[in-house]
C-alpha positions as CSV (number, residue, x, y, z in Angstrom):
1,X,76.0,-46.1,-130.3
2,X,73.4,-44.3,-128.1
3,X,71.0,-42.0,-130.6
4,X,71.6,-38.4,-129.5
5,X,68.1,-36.5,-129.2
6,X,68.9,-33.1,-130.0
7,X,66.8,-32.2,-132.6
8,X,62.6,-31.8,-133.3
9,X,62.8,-34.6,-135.5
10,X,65.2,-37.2,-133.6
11,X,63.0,-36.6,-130.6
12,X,60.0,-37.5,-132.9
13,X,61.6,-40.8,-134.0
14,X,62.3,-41.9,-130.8
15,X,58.5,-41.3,-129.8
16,X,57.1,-42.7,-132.7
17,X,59.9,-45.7,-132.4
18,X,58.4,-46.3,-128.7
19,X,54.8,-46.2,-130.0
20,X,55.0,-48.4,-132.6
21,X,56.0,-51.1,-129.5
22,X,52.8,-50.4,-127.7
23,X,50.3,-47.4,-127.1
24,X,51.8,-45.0,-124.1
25,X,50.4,-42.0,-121.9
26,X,51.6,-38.7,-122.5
27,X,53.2,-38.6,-119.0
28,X,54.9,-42.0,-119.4
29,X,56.4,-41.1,-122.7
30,X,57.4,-38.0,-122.1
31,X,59.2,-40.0,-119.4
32,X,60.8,-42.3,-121.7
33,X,62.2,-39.7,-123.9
34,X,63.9,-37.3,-121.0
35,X,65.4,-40.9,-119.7
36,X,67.1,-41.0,-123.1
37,X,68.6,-37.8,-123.2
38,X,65.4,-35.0,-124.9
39,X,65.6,-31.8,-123.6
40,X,62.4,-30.7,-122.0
41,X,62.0,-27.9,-124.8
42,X,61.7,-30.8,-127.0
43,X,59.7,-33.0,-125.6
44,X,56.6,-31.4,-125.0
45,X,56.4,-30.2,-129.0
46,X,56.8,-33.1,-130.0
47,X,53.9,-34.8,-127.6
48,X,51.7,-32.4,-129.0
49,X,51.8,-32.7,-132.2
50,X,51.6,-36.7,-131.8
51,X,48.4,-36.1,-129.6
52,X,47.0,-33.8,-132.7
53,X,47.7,-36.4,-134.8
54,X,46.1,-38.7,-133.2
55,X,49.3,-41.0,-132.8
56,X,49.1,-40.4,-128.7
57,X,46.3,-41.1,-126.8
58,X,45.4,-41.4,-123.2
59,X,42.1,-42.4,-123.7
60,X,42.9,-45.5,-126.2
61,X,46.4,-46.2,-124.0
62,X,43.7,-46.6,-120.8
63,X,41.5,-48.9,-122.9
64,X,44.9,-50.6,-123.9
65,X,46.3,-51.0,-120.5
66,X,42.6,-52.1,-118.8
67,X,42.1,-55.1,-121.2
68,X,45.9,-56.6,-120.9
69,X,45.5,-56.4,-117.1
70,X,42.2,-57.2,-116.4
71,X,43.2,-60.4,-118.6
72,X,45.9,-61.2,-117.4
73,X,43.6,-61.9,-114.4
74,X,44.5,-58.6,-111.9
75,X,41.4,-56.6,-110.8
76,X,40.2,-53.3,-111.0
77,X,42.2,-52.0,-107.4
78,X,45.3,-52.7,-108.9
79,X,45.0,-51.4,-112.3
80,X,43.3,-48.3,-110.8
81,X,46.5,-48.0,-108.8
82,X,49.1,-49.2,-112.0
83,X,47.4,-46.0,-114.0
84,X,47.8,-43.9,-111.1
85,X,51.7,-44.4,-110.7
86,X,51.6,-43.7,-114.6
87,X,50.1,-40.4,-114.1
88,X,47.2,-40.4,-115.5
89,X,44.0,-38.6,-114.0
90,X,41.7,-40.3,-111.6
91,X,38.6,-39.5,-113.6
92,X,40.4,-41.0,-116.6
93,X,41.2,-44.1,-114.7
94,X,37.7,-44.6,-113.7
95,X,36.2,-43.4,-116.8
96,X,38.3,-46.3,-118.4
97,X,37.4,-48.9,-115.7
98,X,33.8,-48.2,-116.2
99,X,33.7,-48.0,-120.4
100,X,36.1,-51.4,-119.8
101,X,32.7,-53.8,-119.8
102,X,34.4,-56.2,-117.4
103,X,32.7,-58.0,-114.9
104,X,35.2,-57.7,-112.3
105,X,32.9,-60.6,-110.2
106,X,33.4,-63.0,-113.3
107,X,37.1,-61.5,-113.0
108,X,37.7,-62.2,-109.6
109,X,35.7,-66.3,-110.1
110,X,37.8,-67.2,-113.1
111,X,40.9,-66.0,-111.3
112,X,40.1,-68.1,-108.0
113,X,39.0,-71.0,-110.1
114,X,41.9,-71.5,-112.1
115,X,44.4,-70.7,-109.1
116,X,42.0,-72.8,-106.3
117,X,39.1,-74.2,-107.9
118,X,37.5,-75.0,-104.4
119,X,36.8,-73.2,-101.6
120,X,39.0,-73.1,-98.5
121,X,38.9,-75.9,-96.2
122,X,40.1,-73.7,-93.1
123,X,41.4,-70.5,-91.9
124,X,44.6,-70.3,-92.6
125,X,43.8,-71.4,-96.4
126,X,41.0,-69.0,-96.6
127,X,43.3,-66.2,-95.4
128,X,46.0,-67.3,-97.9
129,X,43.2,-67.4,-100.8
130,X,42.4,-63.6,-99.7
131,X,45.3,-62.6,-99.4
132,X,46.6,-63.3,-103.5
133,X,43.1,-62.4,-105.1
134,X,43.8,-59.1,-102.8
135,X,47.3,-58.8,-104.1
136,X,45.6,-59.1,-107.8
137,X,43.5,-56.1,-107.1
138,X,39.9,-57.2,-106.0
139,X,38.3,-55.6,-103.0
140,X,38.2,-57.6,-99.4
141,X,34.2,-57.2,-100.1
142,X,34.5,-59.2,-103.1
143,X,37.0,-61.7,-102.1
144,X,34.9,-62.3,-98.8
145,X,32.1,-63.0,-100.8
146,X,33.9,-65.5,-102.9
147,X,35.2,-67.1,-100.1
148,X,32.3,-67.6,-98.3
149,X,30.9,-69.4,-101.5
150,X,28.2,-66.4,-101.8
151,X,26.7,-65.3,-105.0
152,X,28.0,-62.6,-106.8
153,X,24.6,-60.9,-107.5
């Protein structure tokens, strides 16, 4: 039986219930909760006293988010892009990218090393390496680099 979010206090348990799976942004939260059935005049109450209880936070959900994707082997373009659709503030994102202390270069090598391990023998390999360490989220300037067996420094 669906739990009916009608009160302060059923909207609150459903929030905390969501945040004890994993940290959230307000935005994608608050998203969460009007998907299962909290009014509006409920929702944003209850976000705010989490946030000034320190139980929600942006800034330790970026940190959060950064590290699982940046090891999980995707690179800075598309977790800048990820946070975006999230709705989170550009100068958050990139606050959070920087303060991450990933070297997206060592990134991007480990990546290529454990999907390739050697550079491309032709064309149409190189252009297929490119194209997934693009996909993952590292710039063409980067990936170009790699490819051409360059140095990162």
């Amino acid at each position: 039986m669906p739990v009916v979010l009608d009160s302060p206090a059923a909207v609150r348990r459903a929030a905390m219930d969501l945040l004890a799976r994993r940290e959230h942004g307000r935005v994608e939260l608050g998203r969460k909760l009007r998907l299962r059935g909290a009014p509006a005049e409920l929702i944003e109450p209850a976000l705010d006293r989490l946030a000034e209880e320190g139980l929600l936070s942006d800034a330790r959900y970026l940190e959060s988010y950064v590290r699982m994707r940046a090891n999980a082997g995707y690179g800075p373009l598309r977790i800048r892009e990820e946070l975006s659709q999230r709705g989170l503030s550009r100068e958050a994102i990139e606050q959070a990218l920087r303060d991450s202390g990933f070297d997206w270069n060592v990134q991007l090598y480990d990546v290529w090393q454990r999907k390739f391990g050697e550079l491309p023998g032709d064309q149409r390999e190189r252009a297929r390496q490119g194209r997934f360490l693009s996909y993952r989220g590292y710039s063409l300037e980067m990936v170009g680099r790699l490819l051409r067996g360059g140095s990162f420094d």
